[in-house]
OpenMM code with the backbone's topology and positions (N, CA, C; nanometers):
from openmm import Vec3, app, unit

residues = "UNK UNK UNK UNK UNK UNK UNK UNK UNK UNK UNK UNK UNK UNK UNK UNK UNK UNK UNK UNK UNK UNK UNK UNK UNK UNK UNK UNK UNK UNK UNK UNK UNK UNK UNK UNK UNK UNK UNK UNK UNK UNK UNK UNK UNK UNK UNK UNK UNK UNK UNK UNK UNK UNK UNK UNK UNK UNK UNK UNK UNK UNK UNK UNK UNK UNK UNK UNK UNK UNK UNK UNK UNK UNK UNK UNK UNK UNK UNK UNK UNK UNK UNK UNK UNK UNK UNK UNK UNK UNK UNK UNK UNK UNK UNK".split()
positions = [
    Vec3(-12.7139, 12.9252, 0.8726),
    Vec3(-12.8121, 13.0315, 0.8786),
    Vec3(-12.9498, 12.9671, 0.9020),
    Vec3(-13.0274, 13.0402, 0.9967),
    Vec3(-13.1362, 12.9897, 1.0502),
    Vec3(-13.2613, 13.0377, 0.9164),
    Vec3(-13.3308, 12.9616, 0.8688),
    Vec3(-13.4533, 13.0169, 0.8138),
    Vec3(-13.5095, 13.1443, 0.8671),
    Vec3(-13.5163, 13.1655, 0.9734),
    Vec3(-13.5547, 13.2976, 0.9984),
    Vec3(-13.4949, 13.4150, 0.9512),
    Vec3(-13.3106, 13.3420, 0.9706),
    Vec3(-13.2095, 13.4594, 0.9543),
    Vec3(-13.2225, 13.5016, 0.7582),
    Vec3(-13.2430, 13.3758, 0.7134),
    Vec3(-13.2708, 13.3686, 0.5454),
    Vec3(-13.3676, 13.4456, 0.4796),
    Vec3(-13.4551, 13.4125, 0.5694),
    Vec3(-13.6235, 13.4982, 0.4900),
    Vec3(-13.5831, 13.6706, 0.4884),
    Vec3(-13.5194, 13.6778, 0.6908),
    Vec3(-13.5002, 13.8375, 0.6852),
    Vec3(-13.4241, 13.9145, 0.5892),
    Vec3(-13.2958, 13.8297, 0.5335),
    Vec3(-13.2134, 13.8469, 0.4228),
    Vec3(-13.3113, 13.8963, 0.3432),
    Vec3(-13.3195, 13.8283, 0.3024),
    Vec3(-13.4275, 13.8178, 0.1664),
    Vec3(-13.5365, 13.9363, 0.1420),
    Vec3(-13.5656, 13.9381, 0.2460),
    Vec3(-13.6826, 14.0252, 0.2598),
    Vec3(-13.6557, 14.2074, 0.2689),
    Vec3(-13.5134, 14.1984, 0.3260),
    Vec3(-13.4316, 14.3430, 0.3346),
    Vec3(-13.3914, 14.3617, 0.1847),
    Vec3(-13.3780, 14.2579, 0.1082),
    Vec3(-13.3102, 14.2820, -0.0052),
    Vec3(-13.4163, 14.3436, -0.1156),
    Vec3(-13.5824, 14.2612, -0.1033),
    Vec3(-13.6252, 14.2909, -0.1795),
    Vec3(-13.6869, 14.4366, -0.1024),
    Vec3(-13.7270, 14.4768, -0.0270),
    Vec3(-13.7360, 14.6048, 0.0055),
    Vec3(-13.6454, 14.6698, -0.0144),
    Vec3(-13.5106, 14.6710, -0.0573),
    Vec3(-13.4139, 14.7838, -0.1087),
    Vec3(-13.4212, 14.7921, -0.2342),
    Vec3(-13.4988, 14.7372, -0.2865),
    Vec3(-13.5178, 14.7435, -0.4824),
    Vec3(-13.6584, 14.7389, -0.4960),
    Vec3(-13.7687, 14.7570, -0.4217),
    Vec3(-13.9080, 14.7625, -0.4384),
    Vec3(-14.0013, 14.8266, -0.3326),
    Vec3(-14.0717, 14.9626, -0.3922),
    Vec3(-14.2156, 14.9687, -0.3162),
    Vec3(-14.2817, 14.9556, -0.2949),
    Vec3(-14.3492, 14.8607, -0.3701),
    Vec3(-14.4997, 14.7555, -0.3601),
    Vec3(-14.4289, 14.6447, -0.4369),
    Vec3(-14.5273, 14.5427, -0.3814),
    Vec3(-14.5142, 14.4289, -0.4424),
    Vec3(-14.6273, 14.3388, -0.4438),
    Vec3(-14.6653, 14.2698, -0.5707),
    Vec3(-14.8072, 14.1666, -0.5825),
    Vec3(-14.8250, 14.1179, -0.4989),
    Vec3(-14.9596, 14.0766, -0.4656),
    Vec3(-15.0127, 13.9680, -0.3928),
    Vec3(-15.1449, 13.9698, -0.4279),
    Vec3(-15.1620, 13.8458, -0.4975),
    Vec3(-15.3056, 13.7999, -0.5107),
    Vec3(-15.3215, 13.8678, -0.6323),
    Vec3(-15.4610, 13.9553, -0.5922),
    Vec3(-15.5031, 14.0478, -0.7429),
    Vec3(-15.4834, 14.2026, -0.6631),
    Vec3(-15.4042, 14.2127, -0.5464),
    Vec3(-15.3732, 14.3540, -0.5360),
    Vec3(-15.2222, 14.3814, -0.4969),
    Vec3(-15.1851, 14.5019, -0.4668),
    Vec3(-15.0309, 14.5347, -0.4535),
    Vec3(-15.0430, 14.5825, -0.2845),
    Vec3(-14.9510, 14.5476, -0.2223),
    Vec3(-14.8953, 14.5830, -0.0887),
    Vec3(-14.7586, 14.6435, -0.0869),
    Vec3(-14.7484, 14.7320, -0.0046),
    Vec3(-14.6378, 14.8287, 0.0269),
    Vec3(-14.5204, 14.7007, 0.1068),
    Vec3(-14.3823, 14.7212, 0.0666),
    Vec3(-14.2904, 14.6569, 0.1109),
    Vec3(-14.2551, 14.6618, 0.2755),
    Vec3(-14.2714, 14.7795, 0.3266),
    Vec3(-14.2779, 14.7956, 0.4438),
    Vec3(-14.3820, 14.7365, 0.5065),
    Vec3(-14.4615, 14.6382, 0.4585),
    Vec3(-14.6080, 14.5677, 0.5619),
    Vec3(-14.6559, 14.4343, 0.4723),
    Vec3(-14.4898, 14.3779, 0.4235),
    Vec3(-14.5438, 14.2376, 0.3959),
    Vec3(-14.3936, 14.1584, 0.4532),
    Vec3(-14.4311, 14.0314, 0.5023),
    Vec3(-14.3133, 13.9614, 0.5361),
    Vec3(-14.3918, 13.8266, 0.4336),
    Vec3(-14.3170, 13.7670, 0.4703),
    Vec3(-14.2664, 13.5870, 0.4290),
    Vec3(-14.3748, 13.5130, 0.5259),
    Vec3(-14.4551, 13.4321, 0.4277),
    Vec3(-14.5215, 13.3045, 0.5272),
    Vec3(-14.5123, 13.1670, 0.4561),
    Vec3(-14.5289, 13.0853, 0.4985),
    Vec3(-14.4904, 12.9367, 0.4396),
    Vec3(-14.6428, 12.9335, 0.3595),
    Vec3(-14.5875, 12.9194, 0.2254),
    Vec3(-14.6581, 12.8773, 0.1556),
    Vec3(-14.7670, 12.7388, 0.1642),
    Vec3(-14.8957, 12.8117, 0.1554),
    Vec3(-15.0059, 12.6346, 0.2019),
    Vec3(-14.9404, 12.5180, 0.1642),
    Vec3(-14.9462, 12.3971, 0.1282),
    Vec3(-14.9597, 12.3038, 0.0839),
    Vec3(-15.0519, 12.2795, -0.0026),
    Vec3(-15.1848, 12.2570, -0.0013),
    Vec3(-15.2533, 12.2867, -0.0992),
    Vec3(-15.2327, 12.3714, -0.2413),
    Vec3(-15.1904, 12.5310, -0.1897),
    Vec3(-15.1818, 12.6529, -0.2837),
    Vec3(-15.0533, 12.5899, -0.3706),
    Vec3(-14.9863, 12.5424, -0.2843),
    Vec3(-14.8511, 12.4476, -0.3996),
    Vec3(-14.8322, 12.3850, -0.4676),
    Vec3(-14.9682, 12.2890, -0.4385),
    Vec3(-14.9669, 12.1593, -0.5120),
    Vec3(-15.0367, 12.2363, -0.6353),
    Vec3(-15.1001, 12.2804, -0.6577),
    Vec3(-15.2056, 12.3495, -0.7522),
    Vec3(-15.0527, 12.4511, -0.8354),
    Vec3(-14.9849, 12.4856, -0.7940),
    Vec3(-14.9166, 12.5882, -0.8649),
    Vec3(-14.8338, 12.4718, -0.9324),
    Vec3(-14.7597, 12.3625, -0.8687),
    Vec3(-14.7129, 12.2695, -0.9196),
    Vec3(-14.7452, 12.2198, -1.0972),
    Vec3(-14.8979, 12.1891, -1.0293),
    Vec3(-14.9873, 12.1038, -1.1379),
    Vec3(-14.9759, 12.2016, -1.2601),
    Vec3(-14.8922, 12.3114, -1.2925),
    Vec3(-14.9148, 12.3713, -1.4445),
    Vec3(-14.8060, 12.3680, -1.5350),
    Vec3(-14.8730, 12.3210, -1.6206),
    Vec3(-14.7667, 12.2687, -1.7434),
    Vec3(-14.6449, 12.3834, -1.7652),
    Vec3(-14.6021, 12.4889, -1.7253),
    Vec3(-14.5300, 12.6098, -1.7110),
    Vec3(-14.4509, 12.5516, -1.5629),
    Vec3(-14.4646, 12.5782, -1.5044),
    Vec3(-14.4153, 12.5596, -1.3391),
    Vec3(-14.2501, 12.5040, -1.3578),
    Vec3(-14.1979, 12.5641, -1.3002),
    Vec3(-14.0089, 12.4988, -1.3165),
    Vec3(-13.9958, 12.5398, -1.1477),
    Vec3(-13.9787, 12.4205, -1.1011),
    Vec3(-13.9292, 12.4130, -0.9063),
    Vec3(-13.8512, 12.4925, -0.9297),
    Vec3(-13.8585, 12.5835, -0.8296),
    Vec3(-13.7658, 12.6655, -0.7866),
    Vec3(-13.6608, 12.6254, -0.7484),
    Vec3(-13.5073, 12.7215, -0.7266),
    Vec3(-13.3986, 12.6709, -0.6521),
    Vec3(-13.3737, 12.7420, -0.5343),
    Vec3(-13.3809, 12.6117, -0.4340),
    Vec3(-13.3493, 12.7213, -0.2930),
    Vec3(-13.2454, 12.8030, -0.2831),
    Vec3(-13.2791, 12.8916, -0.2274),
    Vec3(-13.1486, 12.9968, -0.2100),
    Vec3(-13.1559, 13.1069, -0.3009),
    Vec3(-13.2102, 13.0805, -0.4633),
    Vec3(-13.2233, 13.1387, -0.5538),
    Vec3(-13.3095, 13.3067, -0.5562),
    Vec3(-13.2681, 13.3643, -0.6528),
    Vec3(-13.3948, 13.4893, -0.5835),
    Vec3(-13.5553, 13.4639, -0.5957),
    Vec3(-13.6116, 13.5277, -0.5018),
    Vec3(-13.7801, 13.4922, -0.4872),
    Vec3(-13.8371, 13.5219, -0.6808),
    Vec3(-13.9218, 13.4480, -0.6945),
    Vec3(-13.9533, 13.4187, -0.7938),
    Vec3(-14.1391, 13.5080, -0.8305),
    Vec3(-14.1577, 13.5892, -0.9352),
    Vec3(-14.3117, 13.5766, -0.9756),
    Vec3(-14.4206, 13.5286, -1.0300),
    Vec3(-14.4733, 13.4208, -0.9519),
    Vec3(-14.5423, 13.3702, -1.0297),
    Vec3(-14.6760, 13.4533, -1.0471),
    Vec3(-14.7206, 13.4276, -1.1911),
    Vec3(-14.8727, 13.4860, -1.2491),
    Vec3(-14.9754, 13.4086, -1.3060),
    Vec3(-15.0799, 13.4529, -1.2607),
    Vec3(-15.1327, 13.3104, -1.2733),
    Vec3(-15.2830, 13.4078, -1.3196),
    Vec3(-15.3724, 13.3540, -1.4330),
    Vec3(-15.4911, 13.3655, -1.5245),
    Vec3(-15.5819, 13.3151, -1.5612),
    Vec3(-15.6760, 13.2964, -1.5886),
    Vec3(-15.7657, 13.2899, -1.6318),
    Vec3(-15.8984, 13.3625, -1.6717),
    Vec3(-15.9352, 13.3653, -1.8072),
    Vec3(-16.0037, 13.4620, -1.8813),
    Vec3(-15.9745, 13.5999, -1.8351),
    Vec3(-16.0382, 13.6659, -1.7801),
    Vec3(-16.0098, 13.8439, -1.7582),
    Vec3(-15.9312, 13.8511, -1.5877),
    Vec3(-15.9019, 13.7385, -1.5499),
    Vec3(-15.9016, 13.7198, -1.4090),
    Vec3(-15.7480, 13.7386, -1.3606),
    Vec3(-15.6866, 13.7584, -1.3166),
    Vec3(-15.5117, 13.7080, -1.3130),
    Vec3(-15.4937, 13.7216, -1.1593),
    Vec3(-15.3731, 13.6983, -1.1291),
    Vec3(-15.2933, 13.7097, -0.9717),
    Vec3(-15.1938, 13.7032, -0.9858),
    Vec3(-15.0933, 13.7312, -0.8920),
    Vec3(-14.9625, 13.7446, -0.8982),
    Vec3(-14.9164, 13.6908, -0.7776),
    Vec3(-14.7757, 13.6512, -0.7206),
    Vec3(-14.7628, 13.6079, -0.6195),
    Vec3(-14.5788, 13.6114, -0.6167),
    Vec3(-14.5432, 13.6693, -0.4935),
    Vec3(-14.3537, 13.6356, -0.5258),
    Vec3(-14.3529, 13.5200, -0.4114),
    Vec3(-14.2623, 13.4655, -0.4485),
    Vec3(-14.2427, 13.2908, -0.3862),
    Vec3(-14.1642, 13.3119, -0.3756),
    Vec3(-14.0731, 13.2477, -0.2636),
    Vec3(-13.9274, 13.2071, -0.2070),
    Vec3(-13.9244, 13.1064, -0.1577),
    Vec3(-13.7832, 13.0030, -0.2578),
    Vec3(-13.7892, 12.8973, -0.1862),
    Vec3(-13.6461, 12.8857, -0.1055),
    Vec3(-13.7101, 12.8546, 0.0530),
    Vec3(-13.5815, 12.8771, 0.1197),
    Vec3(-13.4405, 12.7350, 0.1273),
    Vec3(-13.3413, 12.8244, 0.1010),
    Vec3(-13.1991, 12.7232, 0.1509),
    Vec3(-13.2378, 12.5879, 0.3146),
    Vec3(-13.2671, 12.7191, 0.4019),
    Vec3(-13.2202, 12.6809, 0.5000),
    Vec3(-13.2963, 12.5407, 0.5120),
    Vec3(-13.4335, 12.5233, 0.4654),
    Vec3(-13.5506, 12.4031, 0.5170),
    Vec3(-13.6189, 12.3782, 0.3745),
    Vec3(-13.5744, 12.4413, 0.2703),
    Vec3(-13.6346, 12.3565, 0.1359),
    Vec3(-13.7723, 12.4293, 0.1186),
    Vec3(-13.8506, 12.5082, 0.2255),
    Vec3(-14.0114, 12.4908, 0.2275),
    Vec3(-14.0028, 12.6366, 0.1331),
    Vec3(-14.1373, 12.6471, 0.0581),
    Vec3(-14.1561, 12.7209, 0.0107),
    Vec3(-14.2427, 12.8412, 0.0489),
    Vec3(-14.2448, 12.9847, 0.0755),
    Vec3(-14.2556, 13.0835, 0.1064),
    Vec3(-14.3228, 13.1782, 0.0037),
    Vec3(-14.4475, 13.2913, 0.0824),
    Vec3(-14.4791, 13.3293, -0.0176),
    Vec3(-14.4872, 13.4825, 0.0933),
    Vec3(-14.4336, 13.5989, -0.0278),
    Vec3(-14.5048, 13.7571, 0.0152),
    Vec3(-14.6479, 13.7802, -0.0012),
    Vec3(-14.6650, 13.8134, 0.1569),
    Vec3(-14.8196, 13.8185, 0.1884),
    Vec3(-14.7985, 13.9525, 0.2685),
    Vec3(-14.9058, 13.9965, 0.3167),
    Vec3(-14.9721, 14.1075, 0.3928),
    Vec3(-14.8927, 14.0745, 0.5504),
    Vec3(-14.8647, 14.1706, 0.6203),
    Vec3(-14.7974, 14.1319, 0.7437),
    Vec3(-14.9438, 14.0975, 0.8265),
    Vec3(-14.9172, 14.0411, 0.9341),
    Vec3(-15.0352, 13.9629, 1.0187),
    Vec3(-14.9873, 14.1336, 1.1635),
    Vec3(-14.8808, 14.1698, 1.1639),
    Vec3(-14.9236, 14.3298, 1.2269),
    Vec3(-14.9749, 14.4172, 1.2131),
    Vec3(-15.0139, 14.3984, 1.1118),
    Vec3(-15.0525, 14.5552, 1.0467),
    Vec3(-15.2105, 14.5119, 1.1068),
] * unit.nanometer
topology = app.Topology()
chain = topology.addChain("A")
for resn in residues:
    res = topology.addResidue(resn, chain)
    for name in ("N", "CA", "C"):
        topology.addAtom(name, app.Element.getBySymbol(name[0]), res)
């Protein structure tokens, strides 16, 4: 299975069990977010917290939440089988 073919999986699945979903500090409708490869940077930083357990590829997309003082964010992560890289639900770049 091609990473592409994986993410779309994935992505049909969580749109059959969800109408919005986090991102950042706001919520987006399931119908107008896909999968983008998570920065490098934004990873290493999510890494660095004493909480953080690597994900398992293949596994279901994961929420991470993340705080400080009155501040928070949310983020669902997927880490894919097909290429290991890690993936995050964002805003579609069509819309």
């Amino acid at each position: 299975m091609t990473v592409i073919d994986e993410l779309a999986r994935e992505l049909a699945v969580i749109r059959s069990g969800h109408d919005i979903l986090p991102f950042m500090t706001n919520w987006i409708p399931t119908s107008e977010a896909e999968f983008r490869m998570l920065p490098e940077d934004m990873l290493a930083i999510i890494r660095s917290s004493p909480d953080y357990r690597e994900l398992v590829p293949g596994a279901p997309p994961a929420r991470l939440q993340f705080s400080a003082g009155d501040e928070g964010a949310e983020l669902v992560i997927y880490r894919a089988l097909a290429d290991r890289r890690h993936y995050m639900l964002a805003p579609s770049r069509r819309g």
